[in-house]
VEXMARVO-350456 format. One record per residue (C-alpha): residue number from 1; x, y, z. Coordinates in Angstrom, 3 decimals. Last residue first. Example, Ala and Ser with C-alpha at 12.3 -4.5 7.8 and 13.67 -1.06 7.14 Angstrom:
BEGIN
NODE  seq      east     north        up
NODE    2    13.670    -1.060     7.140
NODE    1    12.300    -4.500     7.800
END
This chain:
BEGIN
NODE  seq      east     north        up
NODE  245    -8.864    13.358    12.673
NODE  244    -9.912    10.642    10.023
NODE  243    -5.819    10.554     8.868
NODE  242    -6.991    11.603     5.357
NODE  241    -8.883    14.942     6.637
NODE  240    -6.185    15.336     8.627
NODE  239    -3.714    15.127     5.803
NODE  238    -5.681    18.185     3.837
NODE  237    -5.757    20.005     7.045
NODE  236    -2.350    20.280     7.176
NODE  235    -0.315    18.838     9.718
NODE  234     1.206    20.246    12.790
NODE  233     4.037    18.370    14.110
NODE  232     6.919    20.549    12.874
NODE  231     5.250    23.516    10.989
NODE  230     2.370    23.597     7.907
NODE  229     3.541    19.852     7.274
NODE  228     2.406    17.362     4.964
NODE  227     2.376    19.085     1.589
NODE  226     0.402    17.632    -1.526
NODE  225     1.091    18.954    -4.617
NODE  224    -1.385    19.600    -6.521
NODE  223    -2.835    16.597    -9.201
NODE  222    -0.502    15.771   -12.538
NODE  221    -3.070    14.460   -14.677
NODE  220    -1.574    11.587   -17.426
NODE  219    -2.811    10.953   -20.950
NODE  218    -1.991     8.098   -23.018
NODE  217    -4.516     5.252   -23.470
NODE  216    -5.782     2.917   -20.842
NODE  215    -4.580    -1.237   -21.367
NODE  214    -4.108    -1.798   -17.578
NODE  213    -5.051     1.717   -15.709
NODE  212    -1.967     3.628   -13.569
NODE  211    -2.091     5.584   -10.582
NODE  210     0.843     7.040    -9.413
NODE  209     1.388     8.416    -5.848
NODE  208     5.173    10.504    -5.103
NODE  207     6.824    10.191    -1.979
NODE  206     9.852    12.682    -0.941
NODE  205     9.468    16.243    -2.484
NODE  204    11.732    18.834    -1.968
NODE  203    11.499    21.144     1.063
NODE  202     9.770    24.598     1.003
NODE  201     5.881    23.497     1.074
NODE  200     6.935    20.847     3.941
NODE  199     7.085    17.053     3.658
NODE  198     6.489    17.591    -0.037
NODE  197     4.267    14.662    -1.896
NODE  196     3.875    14.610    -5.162
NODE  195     0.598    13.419    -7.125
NODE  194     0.515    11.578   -10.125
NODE  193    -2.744     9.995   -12.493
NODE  192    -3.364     8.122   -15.580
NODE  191     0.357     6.175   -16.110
NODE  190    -0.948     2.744   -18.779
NODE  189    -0.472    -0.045   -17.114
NODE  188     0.644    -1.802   -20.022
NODE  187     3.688    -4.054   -18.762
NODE  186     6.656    -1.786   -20.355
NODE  185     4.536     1.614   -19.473
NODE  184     4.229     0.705   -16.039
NODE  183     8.226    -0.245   -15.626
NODE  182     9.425     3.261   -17.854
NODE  181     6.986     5.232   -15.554
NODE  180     8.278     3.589   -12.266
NODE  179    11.917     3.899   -13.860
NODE  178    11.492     7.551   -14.032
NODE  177    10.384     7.803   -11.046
NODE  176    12.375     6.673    -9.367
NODE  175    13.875     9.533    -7.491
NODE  174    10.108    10.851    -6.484
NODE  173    10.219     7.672    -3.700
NODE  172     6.872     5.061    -4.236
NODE  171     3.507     5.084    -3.514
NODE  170     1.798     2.528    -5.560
NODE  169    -1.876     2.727    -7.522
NODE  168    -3.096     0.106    -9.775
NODE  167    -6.504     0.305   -11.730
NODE  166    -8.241    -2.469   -13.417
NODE  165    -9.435    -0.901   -17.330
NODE  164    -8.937    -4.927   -18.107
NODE  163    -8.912    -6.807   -15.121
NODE  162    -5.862    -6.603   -12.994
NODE  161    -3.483    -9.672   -12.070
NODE  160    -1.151    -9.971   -14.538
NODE  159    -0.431    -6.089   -14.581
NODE  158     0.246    -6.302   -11.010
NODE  157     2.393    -8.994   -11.239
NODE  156     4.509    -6.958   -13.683
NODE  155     4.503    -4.439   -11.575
NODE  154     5.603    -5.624    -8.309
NODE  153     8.090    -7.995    -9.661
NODE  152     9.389    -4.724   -12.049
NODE  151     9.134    -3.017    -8.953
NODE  150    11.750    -5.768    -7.244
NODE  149    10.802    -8.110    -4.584
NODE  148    12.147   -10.601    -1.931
NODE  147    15.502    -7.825    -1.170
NODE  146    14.357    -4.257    -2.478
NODE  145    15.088    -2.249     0.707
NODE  144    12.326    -0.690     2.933
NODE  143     9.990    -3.802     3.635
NODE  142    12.677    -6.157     3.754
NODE  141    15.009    -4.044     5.994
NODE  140    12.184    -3.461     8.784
NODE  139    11.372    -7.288     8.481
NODE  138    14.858    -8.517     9.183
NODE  137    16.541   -10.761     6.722
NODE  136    19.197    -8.656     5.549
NODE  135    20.220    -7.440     8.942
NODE  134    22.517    -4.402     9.303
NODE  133    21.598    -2.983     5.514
NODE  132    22.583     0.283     5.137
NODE  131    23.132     0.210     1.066
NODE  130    22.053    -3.280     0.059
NODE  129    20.801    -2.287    -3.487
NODE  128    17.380    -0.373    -4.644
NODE  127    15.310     1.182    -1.720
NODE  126    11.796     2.110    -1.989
NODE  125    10.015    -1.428    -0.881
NODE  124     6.478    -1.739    -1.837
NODE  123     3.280     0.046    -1.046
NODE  122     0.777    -1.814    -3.042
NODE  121    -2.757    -1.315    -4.387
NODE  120    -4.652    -3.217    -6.935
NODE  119    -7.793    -2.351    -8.023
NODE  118   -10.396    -4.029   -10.342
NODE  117    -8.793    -7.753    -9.637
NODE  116    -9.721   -11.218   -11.246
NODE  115    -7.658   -10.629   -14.340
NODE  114    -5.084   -13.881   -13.363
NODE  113    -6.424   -15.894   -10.318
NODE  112    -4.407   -15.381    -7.454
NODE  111    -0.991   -17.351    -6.174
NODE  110     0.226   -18.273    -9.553
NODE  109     0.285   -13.817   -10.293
NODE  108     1.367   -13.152    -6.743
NODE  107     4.463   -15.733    -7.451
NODE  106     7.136   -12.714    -7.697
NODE  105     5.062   -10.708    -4.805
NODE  104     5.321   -13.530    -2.311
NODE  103     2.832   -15.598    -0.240
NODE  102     0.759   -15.319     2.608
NODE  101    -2.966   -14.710     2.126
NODE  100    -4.924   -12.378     3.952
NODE   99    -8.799   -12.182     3.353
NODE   98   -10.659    -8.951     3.880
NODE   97   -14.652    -8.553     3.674
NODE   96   -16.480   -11.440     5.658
NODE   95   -13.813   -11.422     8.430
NODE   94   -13.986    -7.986     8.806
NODE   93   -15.048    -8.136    12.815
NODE   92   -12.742    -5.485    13.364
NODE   91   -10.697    -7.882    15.957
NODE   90   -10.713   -10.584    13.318
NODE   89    -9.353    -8.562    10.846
NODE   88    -6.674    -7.193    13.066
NODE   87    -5.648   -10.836    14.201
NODE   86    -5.568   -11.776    10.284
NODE   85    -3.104    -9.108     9.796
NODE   84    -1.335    -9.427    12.621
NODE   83    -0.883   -13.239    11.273
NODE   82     0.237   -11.984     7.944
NODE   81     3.140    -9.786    10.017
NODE   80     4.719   -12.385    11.343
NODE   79     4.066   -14.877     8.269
NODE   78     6.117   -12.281     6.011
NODE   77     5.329   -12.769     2.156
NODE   76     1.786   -10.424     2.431
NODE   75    -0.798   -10.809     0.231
NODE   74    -3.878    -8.942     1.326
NODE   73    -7.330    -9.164     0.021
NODE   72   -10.594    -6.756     0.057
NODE   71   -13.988    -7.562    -0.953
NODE   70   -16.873    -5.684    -2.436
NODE   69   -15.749    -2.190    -2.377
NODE   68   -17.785     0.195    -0.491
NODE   67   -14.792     2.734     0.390
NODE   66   -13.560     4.515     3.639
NODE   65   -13.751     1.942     6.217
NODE   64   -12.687    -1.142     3.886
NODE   63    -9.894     1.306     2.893
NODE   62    -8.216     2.021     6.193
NODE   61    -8.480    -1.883     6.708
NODE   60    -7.326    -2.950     3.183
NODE   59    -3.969    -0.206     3.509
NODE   58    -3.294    -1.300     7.018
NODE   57    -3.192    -5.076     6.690
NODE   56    -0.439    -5.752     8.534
NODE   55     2.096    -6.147     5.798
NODE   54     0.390    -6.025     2.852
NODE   53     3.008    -6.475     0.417
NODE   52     0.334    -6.519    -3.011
NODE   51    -3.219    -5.020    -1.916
NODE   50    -5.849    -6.156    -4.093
NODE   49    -9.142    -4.818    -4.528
NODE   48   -12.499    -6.916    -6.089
NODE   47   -14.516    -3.859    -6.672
NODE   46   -18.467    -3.866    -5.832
NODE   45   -18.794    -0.414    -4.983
NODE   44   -15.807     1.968    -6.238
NODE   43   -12.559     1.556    -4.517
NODE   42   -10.185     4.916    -5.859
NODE   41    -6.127     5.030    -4.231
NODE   40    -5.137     8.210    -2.950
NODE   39    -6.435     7.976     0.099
NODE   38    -5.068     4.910     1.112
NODE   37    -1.597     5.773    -0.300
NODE   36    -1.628     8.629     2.062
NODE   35    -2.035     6.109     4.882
NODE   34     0.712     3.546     3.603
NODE   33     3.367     6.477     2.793
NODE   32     2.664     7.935     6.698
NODE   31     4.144     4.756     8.113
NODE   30     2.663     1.326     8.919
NODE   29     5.037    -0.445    12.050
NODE   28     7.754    -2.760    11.788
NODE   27     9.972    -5.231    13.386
NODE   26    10.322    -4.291    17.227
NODE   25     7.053    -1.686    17.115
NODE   24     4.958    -4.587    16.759
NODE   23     1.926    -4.217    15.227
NODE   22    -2.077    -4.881    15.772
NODE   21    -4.553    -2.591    14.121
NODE   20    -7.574    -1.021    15.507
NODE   19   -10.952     0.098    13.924
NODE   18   -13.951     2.689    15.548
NODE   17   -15.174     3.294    12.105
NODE   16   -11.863     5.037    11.086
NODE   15    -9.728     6.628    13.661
NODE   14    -6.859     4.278    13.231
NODE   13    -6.457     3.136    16.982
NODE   12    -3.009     0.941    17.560
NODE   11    -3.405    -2.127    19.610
NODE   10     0.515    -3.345    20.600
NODE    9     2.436    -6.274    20.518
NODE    8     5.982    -6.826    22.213
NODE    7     5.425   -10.351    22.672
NODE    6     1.761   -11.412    21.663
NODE    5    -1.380    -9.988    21.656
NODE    4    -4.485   -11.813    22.611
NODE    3    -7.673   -10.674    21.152
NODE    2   -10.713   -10.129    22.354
NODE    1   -13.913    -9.209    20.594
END
């Protein structure tokens, strides 16, 4: 199928089932974080999955390839980027298995039907305050810096929005993580499952990946550590095998 791309546009190839994504280098494009996060997260047959903050629908696209879930849909507050998403969709000929809907995080919970989710996934901003902010309203600084959405927003919606036993999983930046645990805990998504993630084996980490069950009972597995880089632009196998190389 064609598609037309608009200003600055570009068809990226995710080396999954032959799919492509649309993005615009000029705003913002998926990182690493998004990726690992797709890995990470579980989609057993038949799950309705959620994917709070969307952006361009990388995280339901890499997953619609990888899992058999039932359906797939992405909330994302930034029109721009919801309308790459719906481009890409159309271009993988996922029409029948990913919906985006615009709207924001804080109202996800008015937006959807309440318990209607088995997974929920979400990649949200890391960054707390306005430190290196040029342009508070640009995409790149809402989807790093806290500004439409906090991770109590994210999690609390969350929480609203999974089924009973529904599982949530969020990459996030190791120096939260104490408030990530304290937030989860707070809303009943009960931490079940943490991975760090090391850049190189020497270097500290800088992502961590959390999943958390609504209503589960106390007990958390801390998985190996998962290290990006054997030397500067050489992965390890273990992110190949996540990347589809």
């Amino acid at each position: 199928m064609t598609i037309v791309l608009k200003e600055n546009e570009r068809l990226d190839e995710l080396q999954r089932n032959g799919y492509q994504i649309i993005q615009n280098p000029e705003k913002f494009c998926f990182g690493m974080d998004a990726v690992l996060l797709s890995g990470f997260a579980v989609a057993k047959k038949g799950d309705q999955v959620l994917d709070m903050g969307t952006g361009t629908g990388i995280i339901p696209i890499l997953m619609e390839a990888k899992t058999q879930a039932a359906h797939f849909t992405g909330l994302e507050i930034q029109e721009e980027s919801a309308d790459m998403a719906r481009r890409s969709v159309v271009l993988n000929g996922l029409t029948d298995k990913i919906t985006i809907v615009t709207g924001d995080i804080k109202e996800a919970g008015s937006i959807l039907s309440s318990a209607s989710f088995d997974v929920i996934t979400c990649n949200p901003p890391y960054m707390i305050g306005r430190h290196g902010l040029t342009n508070p309203d640009a995409p790149k600084a809402i989807a790093r810096h806290e500004l439409l959405c906090t991770l109590e927003d994210v999690v609390s919606q969350a929480a609203q929005l999974l089924k009973s036993g529904g599982h949530f999983y969020m990459v996030h930046r190791p120096f939260r993580l104490a408030e990530i645990m304290v937030t989860m805990a707070k809303y009943k998504l009960e931490p079940k499952r943490m991975q760090l993630v090391y850049p190189y084996v020497d270097k500290e980490p800088n992502m961590v990946l959390i999943e958390g069950v609504r209503g589960g009972r106390p007990r958390m597995t801390v998985e190996k550590p998962l290290i990006v880089y054997k030397e500067p632009g050489v992965y390890m196998p273990e992110i190949y095998d996540i990347y589809g190389y």
